[in-house]
N, C-alpha and C positions, 0 to 999 in steps of 0.2 A: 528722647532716644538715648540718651546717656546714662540710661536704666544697664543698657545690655554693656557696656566698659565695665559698671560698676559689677554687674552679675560676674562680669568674666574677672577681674580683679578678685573679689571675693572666692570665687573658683580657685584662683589660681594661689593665694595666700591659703585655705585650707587644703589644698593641694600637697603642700609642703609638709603638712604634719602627718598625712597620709605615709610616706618614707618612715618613719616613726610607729606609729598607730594606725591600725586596718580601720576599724569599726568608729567613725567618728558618726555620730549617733543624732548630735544639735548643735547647731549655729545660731547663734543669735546676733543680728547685726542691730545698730545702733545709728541711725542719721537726724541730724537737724534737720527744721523748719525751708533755712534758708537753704537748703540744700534739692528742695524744690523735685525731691524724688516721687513720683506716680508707685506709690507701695503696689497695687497688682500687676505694674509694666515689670518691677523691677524680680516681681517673685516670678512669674512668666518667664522671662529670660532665665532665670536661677534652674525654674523647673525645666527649663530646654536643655543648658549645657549641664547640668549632674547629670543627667543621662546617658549626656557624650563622656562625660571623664569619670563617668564611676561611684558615682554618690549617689546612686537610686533610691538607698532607705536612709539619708542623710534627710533630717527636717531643718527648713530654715526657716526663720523667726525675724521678721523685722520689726523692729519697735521706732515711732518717732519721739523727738524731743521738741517741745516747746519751744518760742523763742523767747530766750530770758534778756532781758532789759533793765539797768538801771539808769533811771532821770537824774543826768546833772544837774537839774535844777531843784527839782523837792528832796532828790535822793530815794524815791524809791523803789524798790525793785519791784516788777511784776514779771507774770507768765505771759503770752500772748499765743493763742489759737490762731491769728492772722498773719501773716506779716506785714507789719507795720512800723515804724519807726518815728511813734507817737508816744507818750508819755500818757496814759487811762486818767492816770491822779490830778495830774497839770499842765496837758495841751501840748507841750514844750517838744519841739523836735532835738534839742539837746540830749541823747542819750548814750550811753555805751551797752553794745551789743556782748552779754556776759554767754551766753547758750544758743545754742542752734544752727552753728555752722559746721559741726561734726559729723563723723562717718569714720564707724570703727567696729571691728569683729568685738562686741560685748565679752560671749562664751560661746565657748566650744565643749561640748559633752562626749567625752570617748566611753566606749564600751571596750 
């Protein structure tokens, strides 16, 4: 359920440029793995509140991110589809987590 904060945050940050620029056109947002967001809970809520505040022909875009990982122990870095905090190359739970804990407006496209 932490879909609908996020929706409304995102809301409320293109909100601002509205003051600025009428016709904001595309959003692209941008979250990690570990960030464990339900991508159609989260456009759901997004397609609820544009409505309430004025974005009706605003299109939003989510995209996820992998989680990237490098093994302190072989060194080397992989992508992961799952998450996991496993080393693919060498078993080893030793790793640091480089990618995937992010959430950020990518682009915004005005007309």
């Amino acid at each position: 359920m932490h879909e609908l904060a996020i929706a409304q945050n995102i809301i409320d940050t293109v909100n601002e440029l509205k003051k600025e620029y009428s016709n904001i056109k595309k959003v692209t947002v941008v979250y990690g793995k570990l960030q464990q967001i339900v991508p159609d809970s989260l456009i759901f809520y997004l397609d609820i509140i544009k409505k309430e505040r004025g974005f009706e022909n605003t299109e939003f875009i989510i995209k996820e991110n992998k989680l990237k990982i490098k093994c302190k122990n072989c060194n080397k870095i992989s992508m992961l589809d799952e998450i996991t905090f496993i080393c693919p190359a060498c078993n080893s739970n030793e790793i640091e987590i480089l990618n995937g804990n992010e959430l950020y407006i990518e682009k915004i496209e005005i007309t």
